[in-house]
C-alpha positions in Angstrom: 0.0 0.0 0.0 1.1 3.5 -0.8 1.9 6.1 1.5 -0.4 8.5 0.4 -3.2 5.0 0.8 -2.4 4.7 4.3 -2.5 8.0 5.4 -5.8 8.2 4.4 -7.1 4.9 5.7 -5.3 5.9 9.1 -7.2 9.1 8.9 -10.7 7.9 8.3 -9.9 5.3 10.5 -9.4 7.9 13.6 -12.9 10.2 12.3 -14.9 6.8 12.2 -13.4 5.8 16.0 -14.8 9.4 17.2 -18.2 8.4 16.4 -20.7 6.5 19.4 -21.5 3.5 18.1 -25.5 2.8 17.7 -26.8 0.1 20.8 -28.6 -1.4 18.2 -25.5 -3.0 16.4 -25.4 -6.9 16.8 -24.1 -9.7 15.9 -25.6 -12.3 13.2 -25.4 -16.6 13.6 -22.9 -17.5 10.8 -24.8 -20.5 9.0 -22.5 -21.3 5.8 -22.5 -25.0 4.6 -19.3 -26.2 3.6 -18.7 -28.8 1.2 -15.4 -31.0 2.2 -13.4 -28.9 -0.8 -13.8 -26.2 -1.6 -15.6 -24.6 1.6 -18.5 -23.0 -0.2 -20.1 -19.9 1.5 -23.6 -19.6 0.7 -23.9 -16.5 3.6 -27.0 -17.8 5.1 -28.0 -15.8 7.8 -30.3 -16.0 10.6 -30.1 -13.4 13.2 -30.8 -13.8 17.0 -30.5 -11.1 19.9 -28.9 -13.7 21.7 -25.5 -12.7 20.1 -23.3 -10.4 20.7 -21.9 -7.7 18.1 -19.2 -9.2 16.1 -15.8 -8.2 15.7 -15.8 -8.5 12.1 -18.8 -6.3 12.3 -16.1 -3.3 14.3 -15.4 -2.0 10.9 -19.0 -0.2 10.7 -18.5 2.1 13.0 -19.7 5.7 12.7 -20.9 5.2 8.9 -24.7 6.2 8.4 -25.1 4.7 5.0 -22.9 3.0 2.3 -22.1 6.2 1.0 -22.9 9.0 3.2 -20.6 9.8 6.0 -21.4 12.1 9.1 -17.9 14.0 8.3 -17.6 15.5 5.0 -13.7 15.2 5.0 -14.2 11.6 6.2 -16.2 11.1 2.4 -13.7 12.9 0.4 -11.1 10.7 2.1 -13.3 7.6 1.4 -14.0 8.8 -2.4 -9.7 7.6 -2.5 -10.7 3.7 -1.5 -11.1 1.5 -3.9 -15.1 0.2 -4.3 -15.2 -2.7 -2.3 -13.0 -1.2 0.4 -15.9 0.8 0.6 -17.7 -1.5 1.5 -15.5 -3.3 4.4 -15.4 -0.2 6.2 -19.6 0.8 6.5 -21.9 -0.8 7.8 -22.9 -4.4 6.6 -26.0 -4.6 4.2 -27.5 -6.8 7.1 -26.2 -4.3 9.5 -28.0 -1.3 8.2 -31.4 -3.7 7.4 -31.7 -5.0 11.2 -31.3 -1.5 12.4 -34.3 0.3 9.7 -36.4 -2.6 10.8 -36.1 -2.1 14.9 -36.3 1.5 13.7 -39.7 0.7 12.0 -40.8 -1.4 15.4 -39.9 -4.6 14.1 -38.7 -6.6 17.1 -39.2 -11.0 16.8 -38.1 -11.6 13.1 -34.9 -13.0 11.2 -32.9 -11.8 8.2 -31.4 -14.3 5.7 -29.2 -13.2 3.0 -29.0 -16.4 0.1 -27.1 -16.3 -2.9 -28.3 -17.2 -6.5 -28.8 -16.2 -9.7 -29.7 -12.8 -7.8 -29.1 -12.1 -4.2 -32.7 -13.0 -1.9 -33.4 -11.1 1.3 -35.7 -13.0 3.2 -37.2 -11.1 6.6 -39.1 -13.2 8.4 -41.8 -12.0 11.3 -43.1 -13.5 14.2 -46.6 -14.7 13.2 -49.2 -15.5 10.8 -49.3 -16.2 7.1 -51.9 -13.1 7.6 -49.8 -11.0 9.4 -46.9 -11.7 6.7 -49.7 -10.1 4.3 -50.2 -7.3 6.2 -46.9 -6.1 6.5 -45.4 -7.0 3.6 -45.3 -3.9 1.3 -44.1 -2.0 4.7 -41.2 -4.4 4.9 -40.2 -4.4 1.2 -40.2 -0.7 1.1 -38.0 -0.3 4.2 -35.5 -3.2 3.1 -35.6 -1.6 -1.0 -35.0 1.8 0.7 -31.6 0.2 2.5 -30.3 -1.6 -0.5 -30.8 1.3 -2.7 -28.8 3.6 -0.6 -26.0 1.3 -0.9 -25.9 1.6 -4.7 -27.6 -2.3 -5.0 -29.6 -3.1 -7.5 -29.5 -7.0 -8.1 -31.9 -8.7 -5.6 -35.0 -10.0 -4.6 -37.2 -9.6 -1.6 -39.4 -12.3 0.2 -41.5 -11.6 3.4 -42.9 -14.8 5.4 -43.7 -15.1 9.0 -42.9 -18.1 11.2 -44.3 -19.2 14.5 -41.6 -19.7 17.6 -41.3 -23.1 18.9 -39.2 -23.5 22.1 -38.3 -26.4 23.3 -37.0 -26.5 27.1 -34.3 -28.3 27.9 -34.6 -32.0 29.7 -33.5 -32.4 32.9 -30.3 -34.6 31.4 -29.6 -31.8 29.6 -29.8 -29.5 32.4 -27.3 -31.5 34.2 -25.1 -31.9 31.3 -25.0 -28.4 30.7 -23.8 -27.1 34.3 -21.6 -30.5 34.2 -19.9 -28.5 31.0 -19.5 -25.2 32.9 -18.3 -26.7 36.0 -15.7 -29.0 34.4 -14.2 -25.5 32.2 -14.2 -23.9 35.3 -12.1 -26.5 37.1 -9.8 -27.3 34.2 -9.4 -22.9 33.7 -8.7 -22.9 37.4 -6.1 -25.7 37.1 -4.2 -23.3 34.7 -5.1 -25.2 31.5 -5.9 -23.3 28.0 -9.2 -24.8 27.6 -11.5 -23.5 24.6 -14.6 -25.1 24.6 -15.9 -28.7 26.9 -18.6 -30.2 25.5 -19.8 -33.2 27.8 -23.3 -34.2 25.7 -21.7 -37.2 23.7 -20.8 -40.5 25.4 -17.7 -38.9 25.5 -16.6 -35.6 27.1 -15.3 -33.9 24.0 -12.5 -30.8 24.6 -10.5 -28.7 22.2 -7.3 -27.1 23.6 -5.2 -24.8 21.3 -2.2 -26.6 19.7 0.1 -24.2 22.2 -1.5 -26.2 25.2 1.0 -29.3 25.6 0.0 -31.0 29.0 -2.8 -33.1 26.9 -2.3 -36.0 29.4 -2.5 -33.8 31.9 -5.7 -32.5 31.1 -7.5 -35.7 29.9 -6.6 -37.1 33.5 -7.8 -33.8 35.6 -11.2 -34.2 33.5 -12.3 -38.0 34.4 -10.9 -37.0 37.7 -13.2 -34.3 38.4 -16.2 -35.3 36.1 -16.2 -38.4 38.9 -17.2 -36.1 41.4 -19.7 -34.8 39.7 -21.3 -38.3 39.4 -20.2 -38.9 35.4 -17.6 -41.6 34.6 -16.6 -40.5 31.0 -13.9 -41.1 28.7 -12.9 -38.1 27.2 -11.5 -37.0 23.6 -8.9 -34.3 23.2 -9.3 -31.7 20.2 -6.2 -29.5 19.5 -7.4 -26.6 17.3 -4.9 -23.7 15.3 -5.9 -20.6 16.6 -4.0 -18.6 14.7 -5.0 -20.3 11.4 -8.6 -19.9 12.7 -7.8 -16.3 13.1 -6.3 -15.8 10.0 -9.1 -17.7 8.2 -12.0 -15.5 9.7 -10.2 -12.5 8.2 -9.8 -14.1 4.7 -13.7 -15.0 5.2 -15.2 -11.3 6.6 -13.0 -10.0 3.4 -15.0 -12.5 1.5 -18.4 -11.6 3.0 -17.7 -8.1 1.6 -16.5 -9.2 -1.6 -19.7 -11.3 -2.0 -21.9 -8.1 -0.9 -20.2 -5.4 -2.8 -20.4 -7.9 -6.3 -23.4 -9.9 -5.7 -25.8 -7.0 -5.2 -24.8 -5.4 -8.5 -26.0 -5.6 -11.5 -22.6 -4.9 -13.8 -20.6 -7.9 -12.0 -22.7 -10.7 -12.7 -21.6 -12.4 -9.5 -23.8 -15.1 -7.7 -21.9 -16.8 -5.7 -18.6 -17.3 -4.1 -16.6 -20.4 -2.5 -13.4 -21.0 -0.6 -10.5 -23.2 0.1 -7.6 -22.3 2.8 -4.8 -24.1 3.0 -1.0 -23.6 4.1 -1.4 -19.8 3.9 -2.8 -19.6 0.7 -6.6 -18.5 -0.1 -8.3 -19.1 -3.4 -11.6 -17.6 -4.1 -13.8 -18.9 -6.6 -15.9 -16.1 -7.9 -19.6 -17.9 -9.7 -21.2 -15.6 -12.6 -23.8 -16.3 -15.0 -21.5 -15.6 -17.5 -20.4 -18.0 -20.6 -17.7 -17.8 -21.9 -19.3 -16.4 -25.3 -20.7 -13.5 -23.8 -19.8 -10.1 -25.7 -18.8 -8.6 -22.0 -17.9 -12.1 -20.1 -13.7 -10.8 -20.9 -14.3 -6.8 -19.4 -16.4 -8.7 -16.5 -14.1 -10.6 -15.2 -11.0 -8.1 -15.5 -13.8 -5.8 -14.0 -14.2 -8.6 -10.7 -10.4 -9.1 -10.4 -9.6 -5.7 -10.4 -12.2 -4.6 -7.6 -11.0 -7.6 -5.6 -7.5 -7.2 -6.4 -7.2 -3.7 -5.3 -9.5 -4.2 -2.1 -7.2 -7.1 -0.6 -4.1 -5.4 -1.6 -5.4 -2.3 0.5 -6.1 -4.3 3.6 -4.1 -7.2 3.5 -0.6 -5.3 4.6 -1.8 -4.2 7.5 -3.6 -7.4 9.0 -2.4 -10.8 10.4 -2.6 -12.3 6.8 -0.6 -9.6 5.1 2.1 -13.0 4.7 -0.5 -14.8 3.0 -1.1 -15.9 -0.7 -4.2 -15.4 -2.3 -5.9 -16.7 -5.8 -8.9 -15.6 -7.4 -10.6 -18.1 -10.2 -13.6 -16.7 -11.4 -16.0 -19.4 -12.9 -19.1 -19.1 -15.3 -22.3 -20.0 -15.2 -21.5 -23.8 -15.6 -18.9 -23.9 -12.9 -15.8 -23.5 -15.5 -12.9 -21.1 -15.2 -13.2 -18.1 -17.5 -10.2 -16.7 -18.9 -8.8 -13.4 -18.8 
């Protein structure tokens, strides 16, 4: 990154940390089904209040819309990123759609985001099929009204309701869960890097980071203290790469704005995106419904390798993966690589 580049990003960077961040900002379940190889994202969302605002999600702070900022400065300096930098750094398209709906008095309903052919928001509303009806031009307007002021213009819009079903926990399941908190607890206290304990299976299942050597040790302590507890469990050991973990997430929110900033227009063609990361090295597989014998299939796909190329470039220096390699195939609309 140039000089001149990181000056500016330093300096939006310090207007955006001056702005309060909204209460309403959250944190959405990450549902993507992976195939064994390539991982393949197919940014399914749900959203729950349960969660807490996401880290990935820190990069939104202070931005009103995709285009408008608070700061007039801060836009002329944002006018110098490169599109889907853009992007990265306002608020998520989910983001900004959860927040106009609470703002509308929305509260029980869930936001999906599913790739295809074109890009379908699906908002779904505690209820009935009837009061789906009732609120559906409402909905579609407010959601339109959010995608437009982000420059989208490739989607579709469903509105359905659903009815909660809760089902309470057993009374094994009770036990099992306060046996899981209690055995953390005790192996944490004992000094051990635990990450997770999971004591539901017939076997109580841990994953310790690959740093954490005293796997005996810890196995051992487990059955020891599960015992008094009343369990007599074997117990399997998971050692887990944080650091690749860490470095993956970052490859994958880039993605998540890659998909966003293509998917949802028009001129790019994209609808969908998969991944595989391995030894350091990333490669993206960009889906259009291109064919290869399509008068604008060559200027498309310079068009999507450029945007991407120059967004990664801009971000990648400065993060944990700035050692990393990265790939981009972009495929038509049968799955094969198009040339460029």
């Amino acid at each position: 990154m140039k000089n001149e580049d990181m000056m500016i990003k330093k300096e939006l960077e310090e207007e955006m940390k001056k702005i309060e961040v909204p209460s309403s900002l959250y944190d959405f379940a990450k549902n993507i089904k992976v195939e064994a190889e390539p991982k393949k994202a197919t940014v399914k969302m749900r959203r729950n209040r349960r969660f807490q605002f996401a880290a990935s999600a820190v990069i939104t702070l202070g931005v009103i819309t995709g285009s408008a900022f608070l700061n007039p400065s801060v836009a002329e300096m944002a006018s110098k990123i490169p599109y889907l930098g853009q992007v990265f750094k306002t608020k998520s398209v989910d983001v900004m759609l959860w927040e106009a709906l609470e703002k509308e008095g929305y509260k029980n309903f869930s936001l999906g985001m599913t790739p295809g052919e074109v890009t379908k928001f699906e908002i779904s509303i505690e209820g009935s099929e009837k009061d789906a009806d009732r609120e559906r031009e409402k909905i579609t307007e407010v959601t339109e009204k959010v995608l437009k002021s982000k420059g989208y213009d490739s989607y579709k819009i469903k509105v359905s309701s659903y009815i909660p079903q809760v089902t309470p926990l057993s009374k094994e399941e009770e036990e099992l869960t306060e046996l899981g908190e209690k055995l953390e607890a005790d192996l944490k206290k004992a000094g051990y890097e635990i990450l997770t304990v999971n004591p539901f299976n017939s076997s109580i299942e841990i994953s310790i980071p690959v740093t954490e050597t005293r796997a005996e040790e810890i196995k051992n302590t487990t059955i020891e203290s599960a015992k008094t507890y009343g369990y007599e469990k074997d117990v399997i050991l998971e050692s887990v790469d944080v650091e690749k973990n860490k470095r993956e997430g970052i490859w994958t929110d880039y993605l998540r704005t890659i998909y966003e900033g293509l998917a949802l227009k028009k001129e790019f063609h994209v609808t969908g995106y998969a991944y595989s990361y391995k030894q350091n090295k990333l490669e993206m597989f960009i889906k259009t419904n291109l064919a290869a014998s399509d008068d604008e299939a060559d200027e498309t796909v310079n068009k999507i390798r450029d945007e991407i190329n120059k967004f990664i470039d801009s971000e990648k220096p400065n993060s944990l993966v700035k050692e990393d390699e990265y790939e981009i195939i972009v495929r038509d609309k049968n799955g094969k690589e198009l040339p460029y």
